[in-house]
Backbone as XML, in Angstrom:
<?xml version="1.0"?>
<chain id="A" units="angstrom">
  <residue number="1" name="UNK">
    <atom name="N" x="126.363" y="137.993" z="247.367"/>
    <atom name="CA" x="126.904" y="137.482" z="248.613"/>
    <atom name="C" x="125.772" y="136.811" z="249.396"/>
  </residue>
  <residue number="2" name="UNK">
    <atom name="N" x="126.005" y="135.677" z="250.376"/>
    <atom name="CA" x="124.760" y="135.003" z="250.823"/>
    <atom name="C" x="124.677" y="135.747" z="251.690"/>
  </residue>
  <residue number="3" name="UNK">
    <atom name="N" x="123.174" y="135.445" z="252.964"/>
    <atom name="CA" x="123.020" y="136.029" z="254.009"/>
    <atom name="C" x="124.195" y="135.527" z="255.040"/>
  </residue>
  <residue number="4" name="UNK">
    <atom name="N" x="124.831" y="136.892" z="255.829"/>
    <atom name="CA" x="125.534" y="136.849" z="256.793"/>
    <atom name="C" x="125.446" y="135.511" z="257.890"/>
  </residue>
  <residue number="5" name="UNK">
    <atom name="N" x="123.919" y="135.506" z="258.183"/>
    <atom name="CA" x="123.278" y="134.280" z="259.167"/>
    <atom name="C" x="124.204" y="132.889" z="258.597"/>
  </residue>
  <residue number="6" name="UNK">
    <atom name="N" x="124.381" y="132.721" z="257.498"/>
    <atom name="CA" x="124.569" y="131.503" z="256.404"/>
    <atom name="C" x="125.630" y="131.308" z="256.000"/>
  </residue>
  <residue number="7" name="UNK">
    <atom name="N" x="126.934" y="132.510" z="255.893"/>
    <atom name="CA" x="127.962" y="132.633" z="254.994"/>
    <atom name="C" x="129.070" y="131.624" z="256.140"/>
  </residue>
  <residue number="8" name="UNK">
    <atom name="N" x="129.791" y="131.140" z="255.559"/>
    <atom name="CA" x="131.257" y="130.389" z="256.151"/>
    <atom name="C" x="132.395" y="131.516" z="255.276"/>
  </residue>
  <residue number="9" name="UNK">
    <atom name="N" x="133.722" y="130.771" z="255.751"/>
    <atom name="CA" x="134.780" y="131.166" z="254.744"/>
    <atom name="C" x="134.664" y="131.364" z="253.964"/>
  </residue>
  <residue number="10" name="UNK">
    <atom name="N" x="134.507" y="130.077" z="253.223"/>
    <atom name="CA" x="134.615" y="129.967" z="251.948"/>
    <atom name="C" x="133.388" y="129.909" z="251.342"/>
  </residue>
  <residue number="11" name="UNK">
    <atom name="N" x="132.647" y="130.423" z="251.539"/>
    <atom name="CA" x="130.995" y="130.894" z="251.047"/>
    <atom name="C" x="131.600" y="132.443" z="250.643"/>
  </residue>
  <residue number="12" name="UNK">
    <atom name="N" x="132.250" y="133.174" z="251.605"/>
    <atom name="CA" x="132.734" y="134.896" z="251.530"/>
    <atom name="C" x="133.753" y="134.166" z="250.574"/>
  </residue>
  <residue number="13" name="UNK">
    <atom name="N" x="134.752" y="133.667" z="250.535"/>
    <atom name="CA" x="135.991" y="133.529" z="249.333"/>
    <atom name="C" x="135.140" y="133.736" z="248.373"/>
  </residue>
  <residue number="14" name="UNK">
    <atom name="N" x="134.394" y="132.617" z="247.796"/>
    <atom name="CA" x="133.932" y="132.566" z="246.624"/>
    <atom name="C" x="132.968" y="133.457" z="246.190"/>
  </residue>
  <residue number="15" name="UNK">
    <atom name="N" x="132.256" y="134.472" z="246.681"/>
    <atom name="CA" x="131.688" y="135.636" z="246.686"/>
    <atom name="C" x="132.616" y="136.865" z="246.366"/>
  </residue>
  <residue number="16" name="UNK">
    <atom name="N" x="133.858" y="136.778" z="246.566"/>
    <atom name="CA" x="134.647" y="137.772" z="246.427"/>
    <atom name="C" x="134.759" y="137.939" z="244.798"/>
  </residue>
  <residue number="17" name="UNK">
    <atom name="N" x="134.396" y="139.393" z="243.899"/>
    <atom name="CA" x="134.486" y="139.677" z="242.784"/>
    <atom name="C" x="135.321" y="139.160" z="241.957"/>
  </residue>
  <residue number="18" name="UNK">
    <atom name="N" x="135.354" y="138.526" z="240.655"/>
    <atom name="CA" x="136.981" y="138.575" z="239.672"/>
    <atom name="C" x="136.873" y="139.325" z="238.785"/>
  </residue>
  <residue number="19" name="UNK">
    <atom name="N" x="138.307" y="139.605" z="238.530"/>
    <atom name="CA" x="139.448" y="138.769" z="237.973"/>
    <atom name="C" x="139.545" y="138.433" z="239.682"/>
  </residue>
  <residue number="20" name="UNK">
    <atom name="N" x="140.671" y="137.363" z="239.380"/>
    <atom name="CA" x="140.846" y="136.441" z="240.854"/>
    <atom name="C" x="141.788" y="137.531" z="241.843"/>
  </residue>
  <residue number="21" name="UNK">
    <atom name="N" x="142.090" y="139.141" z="241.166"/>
    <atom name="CA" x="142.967" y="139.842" z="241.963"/>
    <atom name="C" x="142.682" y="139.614" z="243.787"/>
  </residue>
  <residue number="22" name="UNK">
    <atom name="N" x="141.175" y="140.300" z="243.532"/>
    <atom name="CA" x="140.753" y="140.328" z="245.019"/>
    <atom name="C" x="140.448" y="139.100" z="245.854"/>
  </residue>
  <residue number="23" name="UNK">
    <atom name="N" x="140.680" y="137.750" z="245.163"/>
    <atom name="CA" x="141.012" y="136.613" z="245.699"/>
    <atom name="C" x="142.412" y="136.470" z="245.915"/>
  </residue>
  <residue number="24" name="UNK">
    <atom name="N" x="143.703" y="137.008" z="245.686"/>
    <atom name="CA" x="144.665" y="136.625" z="245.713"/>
    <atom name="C" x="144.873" y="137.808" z="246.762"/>
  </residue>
  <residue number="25" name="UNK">
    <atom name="N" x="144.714" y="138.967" z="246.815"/>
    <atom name="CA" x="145.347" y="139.649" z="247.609"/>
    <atom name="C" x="144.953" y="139.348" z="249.089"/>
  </residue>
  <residue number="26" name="UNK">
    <atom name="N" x="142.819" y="138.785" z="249.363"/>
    <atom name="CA" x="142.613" y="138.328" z="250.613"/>
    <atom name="C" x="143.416" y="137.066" z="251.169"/>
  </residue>
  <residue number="27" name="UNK">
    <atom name="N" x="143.663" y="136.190" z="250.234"/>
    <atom name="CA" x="144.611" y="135.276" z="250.801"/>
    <atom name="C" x="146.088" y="135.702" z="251.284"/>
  </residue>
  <residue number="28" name="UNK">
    <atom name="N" x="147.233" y="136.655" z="250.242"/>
    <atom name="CA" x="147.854" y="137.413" z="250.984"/>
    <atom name="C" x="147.658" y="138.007" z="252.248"/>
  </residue>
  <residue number="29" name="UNK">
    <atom name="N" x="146.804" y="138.901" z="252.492"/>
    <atom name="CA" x="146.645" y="139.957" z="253.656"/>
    <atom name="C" x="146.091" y="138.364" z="254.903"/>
  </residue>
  <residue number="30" name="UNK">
    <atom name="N" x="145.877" y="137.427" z="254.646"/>
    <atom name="CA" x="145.223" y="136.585" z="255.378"/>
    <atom name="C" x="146.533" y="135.726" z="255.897"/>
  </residue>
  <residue number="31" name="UNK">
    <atom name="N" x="147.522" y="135.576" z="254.847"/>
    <atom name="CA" x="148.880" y="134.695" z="255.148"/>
    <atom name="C" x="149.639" y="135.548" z="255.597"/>
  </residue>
  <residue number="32" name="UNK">
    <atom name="N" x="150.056" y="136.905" z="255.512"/>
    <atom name="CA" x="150.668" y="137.824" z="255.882"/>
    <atom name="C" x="150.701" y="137.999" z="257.589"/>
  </residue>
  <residue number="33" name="UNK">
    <atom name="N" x="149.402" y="138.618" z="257.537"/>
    <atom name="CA" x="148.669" y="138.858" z="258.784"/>
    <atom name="C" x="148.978" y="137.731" z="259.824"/>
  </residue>
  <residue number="34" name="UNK">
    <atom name="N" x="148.577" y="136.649" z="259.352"/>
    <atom name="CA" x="148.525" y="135.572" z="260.371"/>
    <atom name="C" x="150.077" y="134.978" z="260.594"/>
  </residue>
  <residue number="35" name="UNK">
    <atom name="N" x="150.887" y="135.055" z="259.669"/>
    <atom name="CA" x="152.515" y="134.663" z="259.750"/>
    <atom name="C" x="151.778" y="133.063" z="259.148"/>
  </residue>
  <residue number="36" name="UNK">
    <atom name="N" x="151.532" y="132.675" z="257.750"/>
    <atom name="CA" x="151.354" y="131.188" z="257.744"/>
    <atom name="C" x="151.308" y="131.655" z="256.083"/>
  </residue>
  <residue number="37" name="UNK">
    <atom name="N" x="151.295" y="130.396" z="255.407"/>
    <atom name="CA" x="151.789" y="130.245" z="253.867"/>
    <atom name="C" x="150.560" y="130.361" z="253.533"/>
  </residue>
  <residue number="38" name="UNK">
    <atom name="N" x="150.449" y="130.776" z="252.193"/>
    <atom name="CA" x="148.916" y="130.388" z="250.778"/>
    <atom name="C" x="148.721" y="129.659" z="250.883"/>
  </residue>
  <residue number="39" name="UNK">
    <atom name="N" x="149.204" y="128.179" z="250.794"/>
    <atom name="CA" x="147.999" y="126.883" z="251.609"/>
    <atom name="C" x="147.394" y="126.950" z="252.742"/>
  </residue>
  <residue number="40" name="UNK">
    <atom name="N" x="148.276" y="127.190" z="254.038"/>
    <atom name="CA" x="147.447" y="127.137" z="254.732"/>
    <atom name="C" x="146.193" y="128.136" z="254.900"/>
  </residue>
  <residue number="41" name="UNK">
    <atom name="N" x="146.255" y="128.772" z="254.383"/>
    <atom name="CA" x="145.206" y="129.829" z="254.220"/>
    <atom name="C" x="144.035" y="129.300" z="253.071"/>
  </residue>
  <residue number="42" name="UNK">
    <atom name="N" x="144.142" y="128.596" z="252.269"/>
    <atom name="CA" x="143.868" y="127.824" z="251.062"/>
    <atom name="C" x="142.974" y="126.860" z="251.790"/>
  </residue>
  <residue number="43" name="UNK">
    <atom name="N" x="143.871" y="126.071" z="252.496"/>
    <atom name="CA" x="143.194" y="125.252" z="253.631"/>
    <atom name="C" x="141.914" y="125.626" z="254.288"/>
  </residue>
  <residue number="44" name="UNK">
    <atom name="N" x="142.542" y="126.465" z="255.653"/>
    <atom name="CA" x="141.323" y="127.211" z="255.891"/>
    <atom name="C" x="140.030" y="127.170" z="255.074"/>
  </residue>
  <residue number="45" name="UNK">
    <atom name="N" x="140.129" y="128.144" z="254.161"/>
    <atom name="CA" x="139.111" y="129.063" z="253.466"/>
    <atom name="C" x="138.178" y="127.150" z="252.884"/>
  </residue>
  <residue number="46" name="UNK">
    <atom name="N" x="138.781" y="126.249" z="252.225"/>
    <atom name="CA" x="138.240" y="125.422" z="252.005"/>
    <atom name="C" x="137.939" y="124.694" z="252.710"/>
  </residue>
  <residue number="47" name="UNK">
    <atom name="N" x="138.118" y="124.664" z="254.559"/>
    <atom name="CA" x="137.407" y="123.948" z="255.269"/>
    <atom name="C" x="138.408" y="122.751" z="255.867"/>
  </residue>
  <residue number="48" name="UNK">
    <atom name="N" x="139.035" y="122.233" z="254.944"/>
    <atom name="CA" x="140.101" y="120.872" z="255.448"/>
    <atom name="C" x="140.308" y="121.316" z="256.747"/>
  </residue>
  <residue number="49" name="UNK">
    <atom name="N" x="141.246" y="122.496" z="256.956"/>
    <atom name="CA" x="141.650" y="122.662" z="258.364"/>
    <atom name="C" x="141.052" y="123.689" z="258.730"/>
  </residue>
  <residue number="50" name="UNK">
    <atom name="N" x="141.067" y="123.742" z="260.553"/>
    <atom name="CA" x="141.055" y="125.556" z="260.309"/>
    <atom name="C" x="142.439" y="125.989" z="261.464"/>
  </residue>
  <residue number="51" name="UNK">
    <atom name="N" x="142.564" y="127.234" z="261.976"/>
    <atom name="CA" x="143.817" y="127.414" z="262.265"/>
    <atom name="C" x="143.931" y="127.456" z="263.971"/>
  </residue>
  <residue number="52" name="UNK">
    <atom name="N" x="144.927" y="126.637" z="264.744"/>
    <atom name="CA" x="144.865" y="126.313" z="265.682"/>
    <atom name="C" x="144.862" y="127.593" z="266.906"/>
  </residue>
  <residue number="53" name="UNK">
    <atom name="N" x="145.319" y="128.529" z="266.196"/>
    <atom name="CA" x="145.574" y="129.654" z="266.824"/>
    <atom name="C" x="144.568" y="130.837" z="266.738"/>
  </residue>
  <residue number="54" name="UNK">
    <atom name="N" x="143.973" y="130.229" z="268.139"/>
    <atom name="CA" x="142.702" y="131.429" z="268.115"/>
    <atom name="C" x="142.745" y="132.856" z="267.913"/>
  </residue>
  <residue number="55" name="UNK">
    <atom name="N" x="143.911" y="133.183" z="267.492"/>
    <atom name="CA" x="143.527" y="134.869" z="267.268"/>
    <atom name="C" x="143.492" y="135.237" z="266.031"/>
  </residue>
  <residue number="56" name="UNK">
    <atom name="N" x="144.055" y="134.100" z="265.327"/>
    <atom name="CA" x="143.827" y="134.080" z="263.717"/>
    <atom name="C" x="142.106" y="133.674" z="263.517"/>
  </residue>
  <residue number="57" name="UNK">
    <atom name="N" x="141.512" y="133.536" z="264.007"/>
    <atom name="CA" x="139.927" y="132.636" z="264.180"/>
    <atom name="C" x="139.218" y="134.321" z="264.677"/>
  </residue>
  <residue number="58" name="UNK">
    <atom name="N" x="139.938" y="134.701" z="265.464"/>
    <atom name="CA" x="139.133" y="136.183" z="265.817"/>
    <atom name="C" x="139.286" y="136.978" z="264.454"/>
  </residue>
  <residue number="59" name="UNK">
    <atom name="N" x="140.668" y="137.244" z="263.949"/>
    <atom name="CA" x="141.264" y="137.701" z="262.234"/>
    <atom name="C" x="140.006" y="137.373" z="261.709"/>
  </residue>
  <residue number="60" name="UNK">
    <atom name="N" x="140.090" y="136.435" z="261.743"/>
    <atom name="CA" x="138.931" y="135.845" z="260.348"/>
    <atom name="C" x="137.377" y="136.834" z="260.696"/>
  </residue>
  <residue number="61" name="UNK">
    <atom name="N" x="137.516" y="135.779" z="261.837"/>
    <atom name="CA" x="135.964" y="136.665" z="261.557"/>
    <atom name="C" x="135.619" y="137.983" z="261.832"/>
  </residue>
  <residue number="62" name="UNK">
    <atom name="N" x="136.738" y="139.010" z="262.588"/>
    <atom name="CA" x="136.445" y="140.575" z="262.316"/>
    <atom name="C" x="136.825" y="140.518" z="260.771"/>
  </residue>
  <residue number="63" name="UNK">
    <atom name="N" x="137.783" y="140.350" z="260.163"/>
    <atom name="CA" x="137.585" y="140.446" z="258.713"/>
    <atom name="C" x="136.471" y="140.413" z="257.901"/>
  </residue>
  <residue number="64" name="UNK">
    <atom name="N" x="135.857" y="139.172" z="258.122"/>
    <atom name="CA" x="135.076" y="139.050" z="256.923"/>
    <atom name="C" x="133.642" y="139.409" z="257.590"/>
  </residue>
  <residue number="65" name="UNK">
    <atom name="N" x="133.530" y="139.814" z="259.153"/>
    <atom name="CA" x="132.346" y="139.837" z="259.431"/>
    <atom name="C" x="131.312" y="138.584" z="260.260"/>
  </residue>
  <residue number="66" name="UNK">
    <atom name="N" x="132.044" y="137.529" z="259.790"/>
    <atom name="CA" x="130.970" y="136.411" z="260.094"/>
    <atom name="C" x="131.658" y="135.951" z="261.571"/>
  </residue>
  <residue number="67" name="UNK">
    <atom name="N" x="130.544" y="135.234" z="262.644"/>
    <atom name="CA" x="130.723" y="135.102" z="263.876"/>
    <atom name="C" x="132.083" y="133.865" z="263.224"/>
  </residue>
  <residue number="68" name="UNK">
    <atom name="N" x="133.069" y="133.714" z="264.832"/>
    <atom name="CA" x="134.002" y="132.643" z="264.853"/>
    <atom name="C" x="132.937" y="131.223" z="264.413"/>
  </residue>
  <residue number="69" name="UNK">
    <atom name="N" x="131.899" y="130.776" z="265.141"/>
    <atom name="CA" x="131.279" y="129.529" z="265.273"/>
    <atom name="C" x="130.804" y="129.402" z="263.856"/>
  </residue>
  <residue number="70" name="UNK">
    <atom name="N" x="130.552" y="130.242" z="262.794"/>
    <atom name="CA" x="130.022" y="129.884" z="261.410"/>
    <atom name="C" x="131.190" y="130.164" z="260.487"/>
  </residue>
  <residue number="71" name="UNK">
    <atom name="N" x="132.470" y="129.849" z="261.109"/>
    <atom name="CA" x="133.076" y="130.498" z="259.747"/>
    <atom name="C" x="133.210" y="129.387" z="259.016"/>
  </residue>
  <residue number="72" name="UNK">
    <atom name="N" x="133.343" y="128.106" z="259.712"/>
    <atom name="CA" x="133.507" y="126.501" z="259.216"/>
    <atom name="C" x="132.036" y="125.685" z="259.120"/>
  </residue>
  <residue number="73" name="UNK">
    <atom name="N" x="130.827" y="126.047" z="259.090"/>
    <atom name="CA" x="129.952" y="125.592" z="259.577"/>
    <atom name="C" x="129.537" y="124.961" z="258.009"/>
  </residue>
  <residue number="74" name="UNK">
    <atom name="N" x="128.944" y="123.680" z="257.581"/>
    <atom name="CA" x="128.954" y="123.246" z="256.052"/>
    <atom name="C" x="127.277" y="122.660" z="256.424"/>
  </residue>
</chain>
């Protein structure tokens, strides 16, 4: 996993162990949670968008740990 200081989304996605289980279930618990589909969560995590609704942006980053301002940072 990279340093915390450094990590985005999708720096933590792709750090996440396989088989792709524990990639599929964080995107679940991430589309679930937030009320929004596997793309848009897909989205997210790859940066295209991120989600307009700041409490999904707080989600994210108590989830994975990383501040709101680096979760998109490239």
């Amino acid at each position: 996993m990279e340093n915390l200081n450094n990590l985005t989304l999708e720096g933590y996605y792709n750090g996440l162990k396989r088989p792709p289980s524990p990639k599929l279930e964080f995107i679940r618990n991430i589309a679930e949670t937030c009320g929004v589909n596997h793309l848009t969560v897909r989205n997210w995590i790859q940066g295209r968008n991120q989600p307009s609704n700041p409490e999904h942006k707080v989600y994210l980053s108590e989830l994975t740990g990383i501040p709101i301002e680096q979760l998109w940072n490239r």
